[in-house]
C-alpha positions as CSV (number, residue, x, y, z in Angstrom):
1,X,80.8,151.3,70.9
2,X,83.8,150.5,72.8
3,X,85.7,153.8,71.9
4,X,82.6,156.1,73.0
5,X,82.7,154.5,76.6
6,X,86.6,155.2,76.7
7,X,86.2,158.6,75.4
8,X,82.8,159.1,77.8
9,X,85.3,157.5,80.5
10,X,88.1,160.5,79.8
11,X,85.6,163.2,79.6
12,X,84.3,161.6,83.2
13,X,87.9,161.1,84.4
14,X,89.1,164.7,83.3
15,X,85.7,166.5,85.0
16,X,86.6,164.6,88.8
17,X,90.6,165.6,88.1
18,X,89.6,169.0,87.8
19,X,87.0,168.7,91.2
20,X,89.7,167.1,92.9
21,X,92.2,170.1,92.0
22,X,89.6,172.5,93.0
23,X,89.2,171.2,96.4
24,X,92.9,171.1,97.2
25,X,92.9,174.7,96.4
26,X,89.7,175.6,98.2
27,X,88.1,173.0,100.3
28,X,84.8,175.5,100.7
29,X,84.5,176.1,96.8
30,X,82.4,173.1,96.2
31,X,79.6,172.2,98.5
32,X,76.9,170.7,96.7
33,X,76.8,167.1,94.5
34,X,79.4,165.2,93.1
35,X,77.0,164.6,90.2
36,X,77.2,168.6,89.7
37,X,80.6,167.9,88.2
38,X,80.3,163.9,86.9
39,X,76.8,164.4,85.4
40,X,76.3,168.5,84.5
41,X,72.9,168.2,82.5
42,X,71.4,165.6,84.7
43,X,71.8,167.8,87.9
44,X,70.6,170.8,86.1
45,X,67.6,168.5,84.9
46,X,67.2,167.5,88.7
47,X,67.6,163.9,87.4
48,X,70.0,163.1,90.0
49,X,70.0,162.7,93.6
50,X,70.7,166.0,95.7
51,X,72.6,164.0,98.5
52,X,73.4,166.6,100.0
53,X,70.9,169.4,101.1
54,X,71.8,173.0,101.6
55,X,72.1,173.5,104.8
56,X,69.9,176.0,106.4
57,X,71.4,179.1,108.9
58,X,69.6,179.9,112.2
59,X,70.9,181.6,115.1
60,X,68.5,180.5,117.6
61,X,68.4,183.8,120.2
62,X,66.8,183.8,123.3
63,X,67.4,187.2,124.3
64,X,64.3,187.4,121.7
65,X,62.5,185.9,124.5
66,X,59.3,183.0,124.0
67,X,57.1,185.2,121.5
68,X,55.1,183.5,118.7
69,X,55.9,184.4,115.3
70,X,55.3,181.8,112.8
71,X,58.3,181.0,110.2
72,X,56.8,180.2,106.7
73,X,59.7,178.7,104.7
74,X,60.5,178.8,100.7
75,X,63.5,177.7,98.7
76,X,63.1,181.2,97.2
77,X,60.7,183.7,96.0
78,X,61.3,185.3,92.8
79,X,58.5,187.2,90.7
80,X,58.7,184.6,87.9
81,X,57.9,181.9,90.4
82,X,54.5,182.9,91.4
83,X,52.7,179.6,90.5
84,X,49.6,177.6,92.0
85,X,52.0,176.1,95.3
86,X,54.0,179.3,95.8
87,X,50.6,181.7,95.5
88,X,48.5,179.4,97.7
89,X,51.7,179.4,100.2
90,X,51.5,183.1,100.4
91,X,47.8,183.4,100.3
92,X,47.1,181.0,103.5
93,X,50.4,183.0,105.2
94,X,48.5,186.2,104.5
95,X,45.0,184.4,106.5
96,X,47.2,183.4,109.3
97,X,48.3,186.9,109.6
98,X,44.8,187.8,109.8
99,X,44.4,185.8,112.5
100,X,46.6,187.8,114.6
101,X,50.0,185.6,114.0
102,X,53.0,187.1,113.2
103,X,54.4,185.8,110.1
104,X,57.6,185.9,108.4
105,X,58.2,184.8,104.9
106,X,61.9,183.0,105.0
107,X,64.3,182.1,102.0
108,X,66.2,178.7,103.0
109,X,68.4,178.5,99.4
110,X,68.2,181.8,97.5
111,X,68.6,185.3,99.3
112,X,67.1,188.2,97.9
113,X,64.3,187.6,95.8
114,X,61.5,189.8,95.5
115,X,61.2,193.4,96.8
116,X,59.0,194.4,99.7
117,X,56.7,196.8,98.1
118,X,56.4,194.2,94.8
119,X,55.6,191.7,97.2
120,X,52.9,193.1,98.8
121,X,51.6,194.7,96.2
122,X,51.3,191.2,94.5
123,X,49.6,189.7,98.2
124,X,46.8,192.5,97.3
125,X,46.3,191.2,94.4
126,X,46.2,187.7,95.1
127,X,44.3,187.7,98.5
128,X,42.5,190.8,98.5
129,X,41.9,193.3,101.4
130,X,43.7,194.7,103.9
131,X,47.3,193.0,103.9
132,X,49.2,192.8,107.6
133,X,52.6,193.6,107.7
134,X,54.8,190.6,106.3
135,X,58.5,190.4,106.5
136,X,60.3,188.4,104.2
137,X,64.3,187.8,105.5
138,X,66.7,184.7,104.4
139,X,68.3,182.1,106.0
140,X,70.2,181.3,103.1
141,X,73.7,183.0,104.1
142,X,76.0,181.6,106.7
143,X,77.7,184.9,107.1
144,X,74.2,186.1,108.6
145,X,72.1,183.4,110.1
146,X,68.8,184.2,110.8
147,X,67.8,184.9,114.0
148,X,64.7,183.2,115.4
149,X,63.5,183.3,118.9
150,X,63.2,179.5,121.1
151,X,59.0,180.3,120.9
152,X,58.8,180.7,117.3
153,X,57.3,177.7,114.9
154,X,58.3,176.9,111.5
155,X,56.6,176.1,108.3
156,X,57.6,173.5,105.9
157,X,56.6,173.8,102.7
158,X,58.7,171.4,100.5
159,X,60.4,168.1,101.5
160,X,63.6,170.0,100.8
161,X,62.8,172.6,103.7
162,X,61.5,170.0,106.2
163,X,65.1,168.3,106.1
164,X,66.7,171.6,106.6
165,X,64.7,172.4,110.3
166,X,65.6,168.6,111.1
167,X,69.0,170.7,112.9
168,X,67.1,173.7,114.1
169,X,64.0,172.1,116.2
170,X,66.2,170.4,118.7
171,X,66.8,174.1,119.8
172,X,63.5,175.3,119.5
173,X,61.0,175.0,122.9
174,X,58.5,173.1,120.7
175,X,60.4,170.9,118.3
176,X,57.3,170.7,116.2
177,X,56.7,172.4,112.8
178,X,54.0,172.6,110.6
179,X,54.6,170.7,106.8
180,X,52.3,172.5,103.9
181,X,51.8,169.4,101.6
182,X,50.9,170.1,98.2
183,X,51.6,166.7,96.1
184,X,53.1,163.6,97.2
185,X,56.4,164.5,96.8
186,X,58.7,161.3,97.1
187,X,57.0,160.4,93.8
188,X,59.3,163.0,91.9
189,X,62.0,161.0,92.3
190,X,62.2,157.0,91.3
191,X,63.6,155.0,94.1
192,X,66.5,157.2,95.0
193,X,68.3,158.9,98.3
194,X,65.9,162.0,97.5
195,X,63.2,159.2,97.9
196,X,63.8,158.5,101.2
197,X,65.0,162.1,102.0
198,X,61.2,162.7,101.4
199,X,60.1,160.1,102.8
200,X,61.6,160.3,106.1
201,X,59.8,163.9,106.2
202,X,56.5,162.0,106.5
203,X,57.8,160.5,109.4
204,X,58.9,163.8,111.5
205,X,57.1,165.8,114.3
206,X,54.2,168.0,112.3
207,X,51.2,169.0,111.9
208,X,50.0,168.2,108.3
209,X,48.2,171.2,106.2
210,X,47.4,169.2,102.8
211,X,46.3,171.1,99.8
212,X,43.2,168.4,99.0
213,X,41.4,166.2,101.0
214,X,42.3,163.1,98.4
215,X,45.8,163.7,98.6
216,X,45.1,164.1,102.7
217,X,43.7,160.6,101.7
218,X,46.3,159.4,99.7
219,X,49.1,160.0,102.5
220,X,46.5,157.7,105.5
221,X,46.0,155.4,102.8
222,X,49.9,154.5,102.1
223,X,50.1,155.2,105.5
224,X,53.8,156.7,105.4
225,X,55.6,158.2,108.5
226,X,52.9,159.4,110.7
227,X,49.8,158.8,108.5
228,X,50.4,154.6,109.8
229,X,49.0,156.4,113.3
230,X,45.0,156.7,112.8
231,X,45.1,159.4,115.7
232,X,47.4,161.5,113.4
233,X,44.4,162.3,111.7
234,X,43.8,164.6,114.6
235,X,45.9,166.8,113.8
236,X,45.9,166.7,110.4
237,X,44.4,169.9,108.8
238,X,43.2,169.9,104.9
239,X,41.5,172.3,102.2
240,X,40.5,171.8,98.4
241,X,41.6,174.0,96.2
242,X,39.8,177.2,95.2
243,X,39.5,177.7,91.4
244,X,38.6,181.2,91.5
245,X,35.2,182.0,89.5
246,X,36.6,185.9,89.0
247,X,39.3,184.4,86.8
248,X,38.2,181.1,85.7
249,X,35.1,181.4,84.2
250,X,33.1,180.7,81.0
251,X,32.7,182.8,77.7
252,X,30.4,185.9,78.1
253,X,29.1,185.3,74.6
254,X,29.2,182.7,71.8
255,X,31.7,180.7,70.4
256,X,33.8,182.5,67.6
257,X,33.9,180.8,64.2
258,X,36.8,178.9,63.6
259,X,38.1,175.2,63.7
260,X,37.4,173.9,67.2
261,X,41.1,173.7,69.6
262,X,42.5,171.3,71.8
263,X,44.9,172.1,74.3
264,X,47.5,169.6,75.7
265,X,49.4,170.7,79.2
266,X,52.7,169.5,77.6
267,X,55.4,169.4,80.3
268,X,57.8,167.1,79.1
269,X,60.2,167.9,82.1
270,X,57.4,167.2,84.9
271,X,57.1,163.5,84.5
272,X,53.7,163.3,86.6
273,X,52.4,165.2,83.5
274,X,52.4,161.6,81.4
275,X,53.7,163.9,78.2
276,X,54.5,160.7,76.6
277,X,51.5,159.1,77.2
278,X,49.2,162.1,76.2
279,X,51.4,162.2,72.9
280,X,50.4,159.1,71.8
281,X,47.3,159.2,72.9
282,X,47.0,162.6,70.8
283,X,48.3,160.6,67.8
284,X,45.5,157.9,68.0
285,X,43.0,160.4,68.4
286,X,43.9,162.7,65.3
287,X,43.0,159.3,63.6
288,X,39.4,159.7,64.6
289,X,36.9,161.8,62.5
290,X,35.2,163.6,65.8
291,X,38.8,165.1,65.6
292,X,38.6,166.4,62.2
293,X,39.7,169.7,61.3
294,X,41.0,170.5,65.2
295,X,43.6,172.7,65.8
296,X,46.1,171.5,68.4
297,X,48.1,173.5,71.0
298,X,50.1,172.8,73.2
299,X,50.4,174.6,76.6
300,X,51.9,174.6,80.5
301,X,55.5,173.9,79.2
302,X,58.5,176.2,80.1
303,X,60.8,176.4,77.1
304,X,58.0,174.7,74.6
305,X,57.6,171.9,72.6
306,X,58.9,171.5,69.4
307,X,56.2,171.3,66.3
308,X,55.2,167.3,66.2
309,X,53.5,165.6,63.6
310,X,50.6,164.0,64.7
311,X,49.1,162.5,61.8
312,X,45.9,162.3,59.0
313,X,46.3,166.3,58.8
314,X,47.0,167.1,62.8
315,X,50.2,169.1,63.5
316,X,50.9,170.0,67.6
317,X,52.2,173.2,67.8
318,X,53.5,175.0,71.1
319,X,51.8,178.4,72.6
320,X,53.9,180.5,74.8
321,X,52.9,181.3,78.2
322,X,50.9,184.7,78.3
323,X,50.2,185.1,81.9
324,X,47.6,184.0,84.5
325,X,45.0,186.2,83.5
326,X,45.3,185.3,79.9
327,X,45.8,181.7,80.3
328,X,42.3,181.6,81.4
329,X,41.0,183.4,78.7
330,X,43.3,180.3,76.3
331,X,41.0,178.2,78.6
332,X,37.9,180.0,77.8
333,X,38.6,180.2,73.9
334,X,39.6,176.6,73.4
335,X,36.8,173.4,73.8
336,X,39.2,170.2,74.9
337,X,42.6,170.3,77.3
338,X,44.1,167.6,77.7
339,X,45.7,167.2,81.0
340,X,47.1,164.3,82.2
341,X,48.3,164.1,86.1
342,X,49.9,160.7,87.2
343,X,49.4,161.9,91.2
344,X,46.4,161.5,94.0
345,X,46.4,165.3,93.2
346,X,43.6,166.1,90.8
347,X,46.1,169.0,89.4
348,X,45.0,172.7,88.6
349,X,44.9,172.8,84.8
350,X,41.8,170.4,84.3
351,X,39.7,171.9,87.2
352,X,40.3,175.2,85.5
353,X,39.1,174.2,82.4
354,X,36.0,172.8,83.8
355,X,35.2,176.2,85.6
356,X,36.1,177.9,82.3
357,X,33.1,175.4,80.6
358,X,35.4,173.3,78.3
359,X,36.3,169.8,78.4
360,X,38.8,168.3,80.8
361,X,40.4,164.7,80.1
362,X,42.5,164.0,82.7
363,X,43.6,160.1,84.3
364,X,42.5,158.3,87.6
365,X,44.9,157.7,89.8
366,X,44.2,155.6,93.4
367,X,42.1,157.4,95.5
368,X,41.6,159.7,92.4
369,X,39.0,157.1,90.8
370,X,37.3,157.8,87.8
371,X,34.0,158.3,89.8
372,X,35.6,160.6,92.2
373,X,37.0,162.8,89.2
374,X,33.7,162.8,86.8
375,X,31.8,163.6,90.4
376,X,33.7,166.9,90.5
377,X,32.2,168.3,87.3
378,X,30.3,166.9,84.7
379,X,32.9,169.1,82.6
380,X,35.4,166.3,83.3
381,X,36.2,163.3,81.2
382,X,38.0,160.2,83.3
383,X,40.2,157.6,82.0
384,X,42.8,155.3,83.6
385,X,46.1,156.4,82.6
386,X,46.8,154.4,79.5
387,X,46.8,155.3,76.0
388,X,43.9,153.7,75.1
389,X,41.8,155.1,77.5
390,X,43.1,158.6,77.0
391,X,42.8,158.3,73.2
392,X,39.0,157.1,74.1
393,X,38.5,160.2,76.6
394,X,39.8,162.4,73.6
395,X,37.4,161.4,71.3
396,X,34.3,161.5,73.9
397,X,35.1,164.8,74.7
398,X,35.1,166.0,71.1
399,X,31.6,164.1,70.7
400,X,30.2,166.2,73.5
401,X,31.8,169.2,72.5
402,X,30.0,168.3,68.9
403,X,26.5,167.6,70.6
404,X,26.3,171.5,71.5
405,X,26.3,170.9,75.4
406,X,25.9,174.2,76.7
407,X,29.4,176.0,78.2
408,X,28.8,175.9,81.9
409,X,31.5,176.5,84.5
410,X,29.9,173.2,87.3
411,X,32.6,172.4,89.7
412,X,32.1,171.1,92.7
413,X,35.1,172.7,94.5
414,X,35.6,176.4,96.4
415,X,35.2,179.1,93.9
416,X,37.2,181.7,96.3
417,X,40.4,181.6,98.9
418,X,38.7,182.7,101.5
419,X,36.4,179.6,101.7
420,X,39.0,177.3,101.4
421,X,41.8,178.8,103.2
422,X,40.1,181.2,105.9
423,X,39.2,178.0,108.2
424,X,42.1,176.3,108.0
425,X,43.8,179.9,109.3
426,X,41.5,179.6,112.0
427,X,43.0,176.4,113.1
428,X,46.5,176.9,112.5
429,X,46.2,180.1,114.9
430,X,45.1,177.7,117.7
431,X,47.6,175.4,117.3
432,X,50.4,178.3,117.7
433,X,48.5,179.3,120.5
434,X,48.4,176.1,122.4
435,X,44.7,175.9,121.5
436,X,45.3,172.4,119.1
């Protein structure tokens, strides 16, 4: 024992020898973590605190005069990273065009990205109809800042990109921005610097757009930042998610023969996603005989999961991603998923699977109550998130799926965009014009 932490100690001691060297020679080479050097794999992993933000560049020009054009900010955009936030971040910047707003899609970490004509292309298909004219420009390289006029308004849309305006809005006529909240994101971290980076976002001068009235909830309830003012409410702006019946469906025609599946959204990286948890609560199930003969896949994780035994004849094996279009079609052909979501956000897979007509089992989670969730389709199956009660949920929903209950897609939620999204446009487009 003693000789691995003097060799770990060396290994340590050599990487922040080396650092030191490299600054000497070029104080501009390293501008990111410490921990990118001490602890490689953690920082990759984003185990580690960031500390230090990239920094975003602005060139705040007022020879562009006081003209509204809203600034709707991203880490990056890159074709592989089309996923629910990103898509539903373009889609309600495509609405607020509508609206009459210009909009500008902005890189704050990674230039480049995708290509113009991919892009909109991609927007057609997502949103549908006539698509305004979108730029998409960086602000990711010092040698070119972008330039923004003192009347333009920002859009946050991670914690990450909040802290990078906290420079900019001093300089802007309205030092206000609007902050696109998709999950409760200071629960990514444990109790950590990016913690409170996160946190202090909550506390900044915004208007809130939140991606689900319980999460909307969920933020006046803990009453962080500005949700401890009841008149904040005022401004705050929220939407639930559309699970769109043109993709997410059920099955046309019967069943085909074959052992019945399970899915399990297995991300083992995402810790929200409770993979532990749902793999033990897999291997108690498997024990059950309304589980016999299942086959048992699992899905959602990048890089897959290795082959796990699960017991009394059950093996999980991974299946790759095939695309949105054929995900839901995985959806349609299998009867269970298994998807837990340790988050006041009810999470996308298990809503999908209820449209699709299968059985969701998903876990409660404060304001997300059992009743709340089993209210928003009677397709969904709520436990508390425990083994025992997801084991329990397992085996109930194999007992319905056994019973021959009928494969219909009841959900209680938007089935299009442009219900969810088109009146929160609306509003947005007041409050840029003074309206709000």
């Amino acid at each position: 024992m003693v000789k691995r932490i003097l060799a770990q100690a060396a290994r340590l001691g050599g990487r922040l020898r080396a650092h030191a060297a490299l600054l000497r020679r070029d104080p501009q080479a390293f501008a990111g973590n410490v921990m990118q050097v001490t602890h490689p794999d953690l920082f990759r992993e984003r185990l580690v605190d960031i500390m230090n933000p990239v920094p975003m560049h602005v060139r705040v020009d007022p020879a562009l005069g006081e003209a509204m054009r809203l600034n709707v900010l991203n880490p990056a955009l890159t074709e592989d990273g089309m996923t629910g936030g990103p898509n539903t971040i373009l889609n309600l910047a495509v609405r607020i065009a509508r609206q009459g707003i210009p909009v500008r899609l902005v890189t704050t970490v990674r230039p480049g990205g995708v290509s113009a004509p991919w892009l909109r292309q991609h927007l057609a298909a997502l949103v549908g109809g006539a698509i305004p004219e979108i730029a998409v420009e960086t602000a990711a390289l010092a040698e070119a800042p972008l330039a923004v006029g003192p009347g333009e308004v920002f859009m946050a849309t991670h914690w990450t990109t909040a802290q990078q305006l906290k420079p900019v809005l001093p300089r802007m006529r309205r030092p206000q921005f609007l902050y696109m909240l998709q999950e409760f994101e200071a629960g990514f971290y444990a109790w950590s610097s990016n913690h409170a980076l996160a946190l202090e976002t909550y506390g900044m001068d915004f208007w809130p757009i939140t991606n689900e009235t319980l999460l909307a909830e969920y933020f006046f309830r803990t009453g962080h930042g500005r949700f401890a003012d009841p008149a904040f409410r005022e401004r705050s702006m929220a939407f639930e998610p559309a699970i769109e019946s043109r993709v997410f469906h059920p099955p046309e025609g019967p069943a085909p023969p074959g052992p019945r599946t399970l899915l399990f959204y297995a991300r083992p990286s995402n810790h929200r996603n409770l993979f532990g948890l749902g793999l033990e609560a897999l291997r108690r199930a498997a024990a059950d005989p309304a589980l016999a003969g299942w086959r048992m896949l699992a899905i959602g994780g990048r890089g897959g999961v290795p082959e796990l035994d699960l017991g009394h004849g059950h093996v999980l094996r991974a299946s790759p991603w095939r695309g949105y279009l054929a995900y839901a079609d995985q959806l349609r052909e299998a009867d269970v998923l298994l998807a837990p979501m340790l988050s006041p956000h009810t999470g996308y897979p298990a809503l999908e699977m209820a449209a699709c007509g299968g059985v969701a089992v998903t876990n409660a989670f404060s304001v997300k109550t059992v009743p709340v969730l089993e209210g928003l389709s009677p397709n969904i199956v709520a436990t508390e998130a425990t083994v025992e009660g997801l084991s329990a949920g397992l085996v109930r929903a194999a007992r319905m799926v056994a019973d021959g209950r009928a494969r219909e897609g009841t959900l209680h939620l938007p089935r299009d965009w442009a219900e969810a999204l088109d009146p929160v446009a609306r509003r947005v487009a007041e409050v840029l014009r003074g309206a709000g």
